[in-house]
C-alpha positions as CSV (number, residue, x, y, z in Angstrom):
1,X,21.9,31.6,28.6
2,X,23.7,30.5,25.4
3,X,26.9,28.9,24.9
4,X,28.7,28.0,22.1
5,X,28.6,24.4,22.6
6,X,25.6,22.9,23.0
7,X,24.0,22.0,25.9
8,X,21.4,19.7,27.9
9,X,19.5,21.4,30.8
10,X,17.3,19.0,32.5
11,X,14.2,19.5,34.3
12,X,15.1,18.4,37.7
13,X,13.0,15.5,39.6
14,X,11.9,16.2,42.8
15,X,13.0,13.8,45.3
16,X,10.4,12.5,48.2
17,X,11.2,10.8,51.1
18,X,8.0,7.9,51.9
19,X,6.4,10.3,54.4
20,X,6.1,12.7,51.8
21,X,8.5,15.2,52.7
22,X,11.4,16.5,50.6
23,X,14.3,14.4,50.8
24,X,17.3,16.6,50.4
25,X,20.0,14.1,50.7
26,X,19.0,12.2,47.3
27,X,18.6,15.9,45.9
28,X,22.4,16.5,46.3
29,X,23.0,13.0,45.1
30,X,20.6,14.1,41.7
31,X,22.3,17.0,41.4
32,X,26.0,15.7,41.1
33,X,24.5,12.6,39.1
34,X,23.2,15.5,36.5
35,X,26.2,17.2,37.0
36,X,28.7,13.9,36.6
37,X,26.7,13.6,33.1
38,X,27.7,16.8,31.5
39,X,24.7,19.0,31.7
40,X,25.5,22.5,30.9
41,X,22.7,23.9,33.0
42,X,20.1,23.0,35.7
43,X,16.4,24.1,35.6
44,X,14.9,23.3,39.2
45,X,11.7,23.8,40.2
46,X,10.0,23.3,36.8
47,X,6.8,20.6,36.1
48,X,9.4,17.6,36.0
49,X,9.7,19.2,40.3
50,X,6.2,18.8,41.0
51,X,6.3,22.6,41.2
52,X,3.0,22.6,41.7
53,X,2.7,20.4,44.5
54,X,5.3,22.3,46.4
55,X,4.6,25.1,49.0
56,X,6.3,28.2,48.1
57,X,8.8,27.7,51.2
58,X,9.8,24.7,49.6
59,X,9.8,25.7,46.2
60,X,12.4,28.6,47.7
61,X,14.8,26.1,49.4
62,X,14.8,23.3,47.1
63,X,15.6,25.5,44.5
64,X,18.5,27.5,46.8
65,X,19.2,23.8,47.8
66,X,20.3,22.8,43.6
67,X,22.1,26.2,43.9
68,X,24.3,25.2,46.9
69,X,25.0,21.7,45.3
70,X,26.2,23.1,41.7
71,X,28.4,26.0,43.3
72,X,28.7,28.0,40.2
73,X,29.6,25.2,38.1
74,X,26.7,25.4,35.8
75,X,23.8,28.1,35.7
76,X,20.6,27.3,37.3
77,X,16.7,28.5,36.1
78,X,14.1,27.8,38.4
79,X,9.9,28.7,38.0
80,X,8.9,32.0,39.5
81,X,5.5,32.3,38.3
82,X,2.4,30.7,40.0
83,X,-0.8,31.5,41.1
84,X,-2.3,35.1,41.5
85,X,-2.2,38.3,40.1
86,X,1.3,39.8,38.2
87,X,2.3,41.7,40.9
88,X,2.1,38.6,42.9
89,X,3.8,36.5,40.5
90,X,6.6,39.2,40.5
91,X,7.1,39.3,43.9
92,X,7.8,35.3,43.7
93,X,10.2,35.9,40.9
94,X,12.1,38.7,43.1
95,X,11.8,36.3,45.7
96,X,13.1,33.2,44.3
97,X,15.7,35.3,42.3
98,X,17.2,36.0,45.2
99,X,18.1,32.6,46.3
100,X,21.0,32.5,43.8
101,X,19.8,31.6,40.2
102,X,20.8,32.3,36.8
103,X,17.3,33.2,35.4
104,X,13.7,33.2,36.4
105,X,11.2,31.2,34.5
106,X,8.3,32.2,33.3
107,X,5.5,30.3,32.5
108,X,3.3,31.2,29.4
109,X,-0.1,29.8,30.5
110,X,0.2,31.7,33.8
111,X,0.6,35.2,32.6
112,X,-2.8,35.4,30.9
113,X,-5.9,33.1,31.1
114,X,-6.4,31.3,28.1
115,X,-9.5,32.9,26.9
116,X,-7.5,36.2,26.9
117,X,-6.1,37.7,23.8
118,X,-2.2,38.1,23.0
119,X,-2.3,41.4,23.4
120,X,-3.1,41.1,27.1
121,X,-0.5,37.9,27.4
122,X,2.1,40.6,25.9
123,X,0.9,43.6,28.5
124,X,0.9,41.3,31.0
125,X,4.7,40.2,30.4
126,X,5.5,43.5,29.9
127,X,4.2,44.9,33.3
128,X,6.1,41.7,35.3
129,X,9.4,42.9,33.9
130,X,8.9,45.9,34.8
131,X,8.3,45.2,38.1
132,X,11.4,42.8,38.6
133,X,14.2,44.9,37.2
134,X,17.1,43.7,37.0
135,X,16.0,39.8,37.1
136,X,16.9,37.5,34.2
137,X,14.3,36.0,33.1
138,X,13.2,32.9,30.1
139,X,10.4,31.2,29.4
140,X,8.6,27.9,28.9
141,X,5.9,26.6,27.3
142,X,4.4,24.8,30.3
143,X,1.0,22.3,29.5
144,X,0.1,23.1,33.0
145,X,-2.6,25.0,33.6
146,X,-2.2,25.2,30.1
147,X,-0.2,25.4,27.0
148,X,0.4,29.4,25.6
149,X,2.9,28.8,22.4
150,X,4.8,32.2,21.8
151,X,4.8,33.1,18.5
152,X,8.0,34.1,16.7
153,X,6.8,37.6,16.9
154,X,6.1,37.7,20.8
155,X,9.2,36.3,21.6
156,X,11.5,38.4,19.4
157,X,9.8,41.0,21.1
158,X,10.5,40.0,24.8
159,X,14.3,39.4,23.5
160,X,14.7,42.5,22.9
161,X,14.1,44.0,26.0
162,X,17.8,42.6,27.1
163,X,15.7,40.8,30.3
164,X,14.9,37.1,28.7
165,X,18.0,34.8,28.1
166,X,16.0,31.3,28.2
167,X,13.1,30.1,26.3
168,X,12.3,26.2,26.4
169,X,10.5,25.1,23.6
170,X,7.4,22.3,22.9
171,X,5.6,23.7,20.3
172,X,6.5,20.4,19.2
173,X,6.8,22.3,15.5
174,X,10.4,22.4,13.9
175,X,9.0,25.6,11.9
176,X,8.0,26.8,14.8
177,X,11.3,27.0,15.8
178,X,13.5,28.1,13.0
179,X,10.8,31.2,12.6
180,X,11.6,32.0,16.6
181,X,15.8,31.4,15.9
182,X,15.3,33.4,12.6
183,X,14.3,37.0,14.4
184,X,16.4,36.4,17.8
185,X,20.0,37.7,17.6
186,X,21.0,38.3,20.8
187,X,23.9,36.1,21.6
188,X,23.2,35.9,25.3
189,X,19.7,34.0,24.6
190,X,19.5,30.2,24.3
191,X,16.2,27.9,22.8
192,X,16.4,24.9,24.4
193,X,13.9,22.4,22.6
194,X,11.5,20.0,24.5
195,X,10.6,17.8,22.0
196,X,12.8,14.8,20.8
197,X,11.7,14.0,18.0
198,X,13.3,16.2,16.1
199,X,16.0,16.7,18.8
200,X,19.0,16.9,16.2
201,X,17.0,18.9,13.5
202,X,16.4,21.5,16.2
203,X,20.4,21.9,17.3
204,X,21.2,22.0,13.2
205,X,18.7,24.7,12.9
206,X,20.9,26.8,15.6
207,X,18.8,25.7,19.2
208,X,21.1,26.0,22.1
209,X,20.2,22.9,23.6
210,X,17.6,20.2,24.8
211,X,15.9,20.3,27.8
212,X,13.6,16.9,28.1
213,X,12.3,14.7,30.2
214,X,14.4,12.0,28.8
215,X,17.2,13.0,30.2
216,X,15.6,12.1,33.7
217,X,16.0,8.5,32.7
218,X,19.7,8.8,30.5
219,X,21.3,12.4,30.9
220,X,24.5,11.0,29.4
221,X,22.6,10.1,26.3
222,X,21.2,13.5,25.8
223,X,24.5,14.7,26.4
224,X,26.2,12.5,24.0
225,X,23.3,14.2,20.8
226,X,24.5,17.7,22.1
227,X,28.1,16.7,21.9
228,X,27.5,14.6,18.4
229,X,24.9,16.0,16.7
230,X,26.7,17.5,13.6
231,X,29.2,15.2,13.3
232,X,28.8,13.4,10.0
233,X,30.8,10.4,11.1
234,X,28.5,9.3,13.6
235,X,25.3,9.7,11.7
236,X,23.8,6.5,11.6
237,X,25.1,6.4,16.0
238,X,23.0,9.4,16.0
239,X,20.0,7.9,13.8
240,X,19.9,5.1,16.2
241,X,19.7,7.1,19.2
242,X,16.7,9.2,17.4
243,X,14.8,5.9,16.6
244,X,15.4,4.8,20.2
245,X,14.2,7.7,21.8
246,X,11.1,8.1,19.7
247,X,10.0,4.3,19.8
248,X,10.1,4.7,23.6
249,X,8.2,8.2,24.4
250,X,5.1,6.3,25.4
251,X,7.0,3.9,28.0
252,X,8.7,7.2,29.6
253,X,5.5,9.6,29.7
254,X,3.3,6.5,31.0
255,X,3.1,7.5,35.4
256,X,5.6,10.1,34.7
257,X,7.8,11.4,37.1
258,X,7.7,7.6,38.8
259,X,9.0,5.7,36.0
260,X,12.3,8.0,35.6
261,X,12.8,7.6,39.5
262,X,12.4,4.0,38.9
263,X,14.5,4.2,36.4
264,X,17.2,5.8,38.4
265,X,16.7,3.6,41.0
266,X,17.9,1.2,39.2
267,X,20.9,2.6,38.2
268,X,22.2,3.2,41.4
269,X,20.3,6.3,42.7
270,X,18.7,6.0,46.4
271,X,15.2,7.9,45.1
272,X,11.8,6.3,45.7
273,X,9.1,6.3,44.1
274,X,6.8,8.7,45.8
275,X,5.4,11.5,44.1
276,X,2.8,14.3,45.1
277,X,0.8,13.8,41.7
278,X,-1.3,12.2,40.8
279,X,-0.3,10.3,37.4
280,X,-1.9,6.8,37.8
281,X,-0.2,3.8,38.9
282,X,2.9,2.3,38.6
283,X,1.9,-1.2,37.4
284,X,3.5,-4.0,36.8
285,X,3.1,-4.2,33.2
286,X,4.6,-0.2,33.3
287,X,7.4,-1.8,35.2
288,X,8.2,-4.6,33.0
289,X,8.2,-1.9,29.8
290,X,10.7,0.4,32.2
291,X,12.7,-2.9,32.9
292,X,12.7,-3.0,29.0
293,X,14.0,0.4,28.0
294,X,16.6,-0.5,30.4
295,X,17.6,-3.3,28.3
296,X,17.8,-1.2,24.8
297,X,19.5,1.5,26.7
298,X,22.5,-0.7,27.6
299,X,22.9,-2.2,24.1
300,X,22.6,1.4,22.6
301,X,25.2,2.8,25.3
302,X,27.9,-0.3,24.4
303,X,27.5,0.4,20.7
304,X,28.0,4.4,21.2
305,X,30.6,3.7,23.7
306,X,30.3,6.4,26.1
């Protein structure tokens, strides 16, 4: 899943109606807003979803739902790996496959526990491909249940089988990431990198893209780095945007996913606030730092122009 431009894939919110059910209209309305922004990809179903908190029936028709919105004009990943043993976790990826996506994610810290070696994380990878042939696939370095980082080695390795085009990223290690770009040459795979910190080092170093929660709050701005980030002119634009983005990781991780539907809210997007998660509560002193950002972000959008 690599292009030659470079690209932002977000990882999609979950919208909830207040009863606690799915609310599908806003979910079109997310989708085209992502869309409308300039994303070259979607990845539904994913953390950012509340993938966990979804039943697998809705899991399979929120992410067909995304599908039916975008209408080819992006690609879209979703998670096929859960709970239970491989073969079960492949028959999900088969299943969720089939509603009309791109690639099947995998999730590291579900393949193997973590007290098992790398050796039976690498089996165990092995033996779901072989049991979904024919199925795209990526991965991603979820921190739920918990956080396997492949190693330049492993992934090279799963490259080569022709079946992974995706991997995203949050090693949070820059050199963790040039040693993965350095031994995978297949043009038809993409790294997209989680971690923003060194968001425009990463695209130098040859990443295909971001995919981060900050684009739940400003996808346009993400955009805009992908678009800009080699482009000598606009380096102190693009240093600005770094500082701006680091100084406020705290306000956007504090009661995440609620603070990016807040956020959205307030830009126009008919999303509440309910989530399945428990992530604490959305205070008003968290409010007032959201109303904030909010503040910086316009100033930093009039300045870039965009």
């Amino acid at each position: 899943m690599n292009n030659s431009k470079k690209g932002f894939i977000p990882v999609m919110l979950t919208p909830f109606n207040n009863d606690g059910s799915i609310d599908y209209k806003t979910l079109t309305a997310l989708t085209e807003l992502y869309l409308k922004s300039g994303v070259t990809g979607l990845f539904a179903n994913c953390l950012s979803s509340e993938m966990f908190e979804l039943s697998e029936a809705e899991r399979l028709k929120l992410t067909k739902h995304v599908v039916d919105v975008v209408a080819g004009q992006v690609p879209v990943v979703a998670t096929g790996t859960f709970e239970g043993t491989i073969q079960q976790q492949a028959d999900f990826t088969n299943k969720i496959y089939g509603t009309g996506i791109d690639a099947v994610i995998l999730i590291s810290g579900l393949l193997a526990k973590e007290t098992d070696s790398d050796a039976v994380f690498v089996d165990n990878v092995h033996q779901l491909l072989n049991l979904t042939p024919g199925v795209p696939t990526g991965f991603y370095e979820c921190p739920v249940p918990y956080k396997r980082v492949l190693t330049a080695e492993q992934l090279g390795d799963f490259v080569n089988t022709g079946r992974v085009i995706y991997h995203k990223d949050t090693s949070l290690d820059i050199n963790q990431i040039k040693a993965k770009l350095s031994v995978v040459k297949n043009p038809d795979f993409g790294l997209y990198d989680a971690y923003m910190v060194h968001a425009i080092e990463s695209l130098k170093a040859g990443s295909a893209g971001l995919s981060c929660i900050q684009g739940n709050f400003f996808p346009e701005l993400i955009v805009w780095i992908c678009d800009n980030y080699n482009d000598a002119s606009k380096a102190e634009e693009l240093a600005a945007v770094q500082q701006f983005l680091e100084s406020n990781m705290g306000v956007m991780h504090d009661v995440y996913p609620i603070v990016a539907k807040y956020t959205l809210q307030k830009r126009g997007l008919s999303i509440s606030n309910y989530t399945r998660r428990e992530v604490g509560n959305f205070t008003p002193i968290v409010k007032n730092a959201v109303d904030q950002l909010q503040k910086e972000y316009d100033i930093l959008q009039n300045e870039l122009s965009f």
